[in-house]
C-alpha positions as CSV (number, residue, x, y, z in Angstrom):
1,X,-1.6,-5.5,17.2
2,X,-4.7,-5.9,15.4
3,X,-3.6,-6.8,11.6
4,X,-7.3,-6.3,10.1
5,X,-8.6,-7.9,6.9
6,X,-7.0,-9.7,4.1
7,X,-9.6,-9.3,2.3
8,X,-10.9,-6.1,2.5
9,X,-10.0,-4.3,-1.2
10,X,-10.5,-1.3,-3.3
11,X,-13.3,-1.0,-5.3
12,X,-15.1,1.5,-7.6
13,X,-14.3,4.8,-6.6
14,X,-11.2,4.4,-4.1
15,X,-8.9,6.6,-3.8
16,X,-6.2,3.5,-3.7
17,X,-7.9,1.8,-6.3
18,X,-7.7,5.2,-8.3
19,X,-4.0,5.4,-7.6
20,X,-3.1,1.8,-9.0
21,X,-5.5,2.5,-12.1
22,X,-3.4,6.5,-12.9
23,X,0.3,4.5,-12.1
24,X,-0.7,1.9,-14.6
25,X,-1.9,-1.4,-13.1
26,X,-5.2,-3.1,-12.9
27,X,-7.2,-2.8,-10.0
28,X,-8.4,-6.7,-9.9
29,X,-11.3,-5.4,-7.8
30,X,-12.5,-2.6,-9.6
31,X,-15.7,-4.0,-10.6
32,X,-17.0,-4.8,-7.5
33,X,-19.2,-2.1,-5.6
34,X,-18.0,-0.2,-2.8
35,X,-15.2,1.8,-1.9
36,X,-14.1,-1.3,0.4
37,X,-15.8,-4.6,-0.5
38,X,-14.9,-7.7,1.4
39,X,-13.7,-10.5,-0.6
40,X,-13.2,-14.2,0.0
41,X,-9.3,-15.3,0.6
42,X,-10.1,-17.7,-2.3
43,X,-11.1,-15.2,-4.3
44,X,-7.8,-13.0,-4.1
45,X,-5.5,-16.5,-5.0
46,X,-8.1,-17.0,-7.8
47,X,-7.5,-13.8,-9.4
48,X,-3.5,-14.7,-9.3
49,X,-2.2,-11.0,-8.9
50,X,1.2,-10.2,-10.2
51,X,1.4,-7.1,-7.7
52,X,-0.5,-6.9,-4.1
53,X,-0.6,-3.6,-2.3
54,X,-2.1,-3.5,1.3
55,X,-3.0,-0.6,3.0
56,X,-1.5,-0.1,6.5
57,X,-3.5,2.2,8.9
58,X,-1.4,3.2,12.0
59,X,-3.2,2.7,15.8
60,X,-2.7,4.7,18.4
61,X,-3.7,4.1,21.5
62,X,-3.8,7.9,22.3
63,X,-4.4,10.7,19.9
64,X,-1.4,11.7,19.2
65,X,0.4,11.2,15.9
66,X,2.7,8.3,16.1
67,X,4.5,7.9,12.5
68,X,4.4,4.1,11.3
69,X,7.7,1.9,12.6
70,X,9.4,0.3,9.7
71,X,8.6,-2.8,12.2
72,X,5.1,-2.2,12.1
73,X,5.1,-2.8,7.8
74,X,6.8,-5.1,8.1
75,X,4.6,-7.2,10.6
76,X,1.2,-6.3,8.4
77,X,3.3,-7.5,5.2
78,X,4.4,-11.1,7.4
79,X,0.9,-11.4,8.2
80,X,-0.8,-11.2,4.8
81,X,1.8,-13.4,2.6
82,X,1.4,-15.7,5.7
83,X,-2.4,-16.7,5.2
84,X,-3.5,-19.7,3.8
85,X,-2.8,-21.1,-0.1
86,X,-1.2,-17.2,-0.4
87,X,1.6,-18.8,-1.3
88,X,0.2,-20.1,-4.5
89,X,-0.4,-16.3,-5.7
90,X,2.4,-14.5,-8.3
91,X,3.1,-12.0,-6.1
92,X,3.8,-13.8,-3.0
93,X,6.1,-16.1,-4.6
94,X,8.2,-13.2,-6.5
95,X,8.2,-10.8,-3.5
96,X,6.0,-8.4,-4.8
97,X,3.6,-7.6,-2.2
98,X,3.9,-4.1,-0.7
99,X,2.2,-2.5,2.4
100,X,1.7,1.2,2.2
101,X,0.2,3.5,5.0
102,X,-2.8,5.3,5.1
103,X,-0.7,8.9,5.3
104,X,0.4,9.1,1.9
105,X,-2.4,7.3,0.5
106,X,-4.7,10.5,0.3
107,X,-4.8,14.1,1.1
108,X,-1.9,16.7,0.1
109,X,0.8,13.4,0.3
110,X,-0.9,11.1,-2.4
111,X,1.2,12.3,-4.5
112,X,4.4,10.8,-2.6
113,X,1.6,7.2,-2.4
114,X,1.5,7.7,-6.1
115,X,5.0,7.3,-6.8
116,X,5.5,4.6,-4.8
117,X,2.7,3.0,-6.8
118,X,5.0,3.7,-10.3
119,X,8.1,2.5,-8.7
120,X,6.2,-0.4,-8.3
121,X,4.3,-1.1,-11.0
122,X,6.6,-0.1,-13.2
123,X,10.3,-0.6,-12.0
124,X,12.5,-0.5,-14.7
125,X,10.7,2.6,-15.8
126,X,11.1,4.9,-12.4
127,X,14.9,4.0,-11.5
128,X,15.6,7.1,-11.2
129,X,13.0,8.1,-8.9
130,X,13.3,8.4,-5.3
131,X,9.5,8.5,-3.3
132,X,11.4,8.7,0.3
133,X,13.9,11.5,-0.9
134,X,10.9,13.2,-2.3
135,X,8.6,13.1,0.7
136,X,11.3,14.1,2.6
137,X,11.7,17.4,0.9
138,X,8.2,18.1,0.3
139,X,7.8,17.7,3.9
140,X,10.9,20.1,4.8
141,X,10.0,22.5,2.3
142,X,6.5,23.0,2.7
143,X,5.7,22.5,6.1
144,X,9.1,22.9,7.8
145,X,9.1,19.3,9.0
146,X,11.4,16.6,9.0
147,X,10.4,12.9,8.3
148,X,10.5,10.3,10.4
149,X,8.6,6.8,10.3
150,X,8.2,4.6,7.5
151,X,5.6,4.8,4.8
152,X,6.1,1.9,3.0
153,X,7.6,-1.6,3.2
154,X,9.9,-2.9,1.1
């Protein structure tokens, strides 16, 4: 499986970068130019983040849609906390590194990204709230589908 970039991140303008921004964190890379600017390792334990949220995109080796394996998050999140002096970096060492896929990131589903991105940012804030159990019933009662995959890990 090819894992991509560690340090690829969202700049000015992305929609992920966006999302972090509206649910209340700092984008560490907002400054930088480019909707995806490629950043040295050194850089990212530098800048010490208390959060780190990695976009997953799903491959398929045919065109049909496959749904992201809880596995398969799991795997990307494995990989990234795994790379060199990472360790040294807040949200490595209290377990706060998060891998979310590019399905709910945009389009109609950001919303369902959004809330995972207030759950967690802000935990003791959004409890209550419930981003599987309300994908789930979007997707039932809008398009008459039922969910299956994984969209985010943890």
């Amino acid at each position: 499986m090819i894992m991509g970039q560690v340090s690829w991140t969202c700049g000015q303008g992305s929609d992920m970068g966006n999302s972090i921004e509206e649910a209340g964190g700092r984008n560490i890379a907002a400054a930088l130019p480019g909707d995806v600017p490629e950043v040295d390792p050194e850089w990212i334990i530098e800048q010490n983040p208390e959060i780190m949220v990695y976009h997953h995109i799903h491959q398929s080796e045919s065109d049909a849609v496959i749904f992201p394996s809880l596995d398969e998050l799991k795997e990307r999140r494995d990989y990234v906390i795994s790379q060199p002096g990472f360790d040294q970096i807040d949200a490595v060492k209290e377990n706060r590194v998060f891998i979310i896929d590019s399905g709910i990131v945009t389009g109609p589903r950001q919303v369902i990204g959004f809330l995972h991105f207030a759950k967690w940012l802000h935990p003791q804030l959004f409890q209550d709230i419930d981003p599987e159990a309300v994908h789930k019933e979007m997707l039932k009662r809008f398009y008459d589908v039922d969910m299956c995959g994984s969209w985010t890990y943890p």
